[in-house]
C-alpha positions as CSV (number, residue, x, y, z in Angstrom):
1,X,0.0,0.0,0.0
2,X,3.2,2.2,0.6
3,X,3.8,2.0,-3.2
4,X,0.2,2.4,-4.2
5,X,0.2,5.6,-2.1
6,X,3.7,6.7,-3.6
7,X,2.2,6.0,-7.2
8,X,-0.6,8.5,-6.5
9,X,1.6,11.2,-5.0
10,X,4.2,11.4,-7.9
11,X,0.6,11.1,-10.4
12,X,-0.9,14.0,-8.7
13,X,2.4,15.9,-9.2
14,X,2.8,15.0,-12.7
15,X,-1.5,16.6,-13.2
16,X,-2.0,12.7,-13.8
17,X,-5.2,12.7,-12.6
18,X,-6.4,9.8,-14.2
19,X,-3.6,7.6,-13.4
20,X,-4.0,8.6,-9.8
21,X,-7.8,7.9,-9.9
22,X,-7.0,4.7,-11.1
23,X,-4.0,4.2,-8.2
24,X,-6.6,5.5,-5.0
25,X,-9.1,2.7,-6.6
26,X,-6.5,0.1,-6.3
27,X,-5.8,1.5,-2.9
28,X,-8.8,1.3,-1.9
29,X,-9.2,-2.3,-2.8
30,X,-6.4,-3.4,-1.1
31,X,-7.7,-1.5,1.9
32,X,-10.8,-3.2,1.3
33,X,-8.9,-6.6,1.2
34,X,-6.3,-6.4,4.6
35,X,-9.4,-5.5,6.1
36,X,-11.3,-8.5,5.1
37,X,-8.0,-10.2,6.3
38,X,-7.6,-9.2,9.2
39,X,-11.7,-10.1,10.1
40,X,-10.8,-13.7,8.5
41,X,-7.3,-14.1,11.0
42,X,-10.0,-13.0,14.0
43,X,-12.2,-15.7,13.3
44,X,-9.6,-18.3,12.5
45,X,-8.5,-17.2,15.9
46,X,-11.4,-17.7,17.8
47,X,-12.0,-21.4,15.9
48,X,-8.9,-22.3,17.0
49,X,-9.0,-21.5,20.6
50,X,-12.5,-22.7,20.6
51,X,-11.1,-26.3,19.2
52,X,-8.3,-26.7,21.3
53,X,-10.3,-25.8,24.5
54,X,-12.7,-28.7,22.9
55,X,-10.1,-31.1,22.6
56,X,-8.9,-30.5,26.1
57,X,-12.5,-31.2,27.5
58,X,-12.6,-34.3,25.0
59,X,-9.4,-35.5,26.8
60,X,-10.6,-35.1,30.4
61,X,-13.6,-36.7,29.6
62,X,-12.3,-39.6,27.8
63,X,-9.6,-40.2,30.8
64,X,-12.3,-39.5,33.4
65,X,-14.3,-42.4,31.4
66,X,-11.4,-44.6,31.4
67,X,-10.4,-43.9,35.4
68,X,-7.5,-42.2,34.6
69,X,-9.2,-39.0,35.1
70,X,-8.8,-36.3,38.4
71,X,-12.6,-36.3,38.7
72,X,-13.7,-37.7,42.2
73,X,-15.5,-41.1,42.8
């Protein structure tokens, strides 16, 4: 995004306008895109905590089942 933004300050200078139009689109699509990003890494987040806390209650209750668990008789 840097270079996008770099692109669009040396096409403003140059009274490219339509070059520079056509940079803040793609800009703005990359904005468009980290953003989605980062909402997809947040929810791959929150699966993965959600599945290892899963597995951990799977594996207490499969040892409890097989009396090698801490639960108390």
């Amino acid at each position: 995004m840097v270079d996008l933004d770099s692109k669009i300050r040396a096409s403003v200078k140059l009274n490219r306008d339509d070059i520079a139009t056509a940079y803040i689109g793609q800009l703005q699509q990359a904005q468009l895109d980290l953003q989605k990003t980062s909402q997809q890494l947040e929810h791959a987040t929150l699966a993965s905590k959600q599945a290892l806390k899963a597995s951990r209650q799977l594996c207490v209750a499969d040892a409890t089942a097989h009396g090698r668990g801490y639960a108390a008789d």
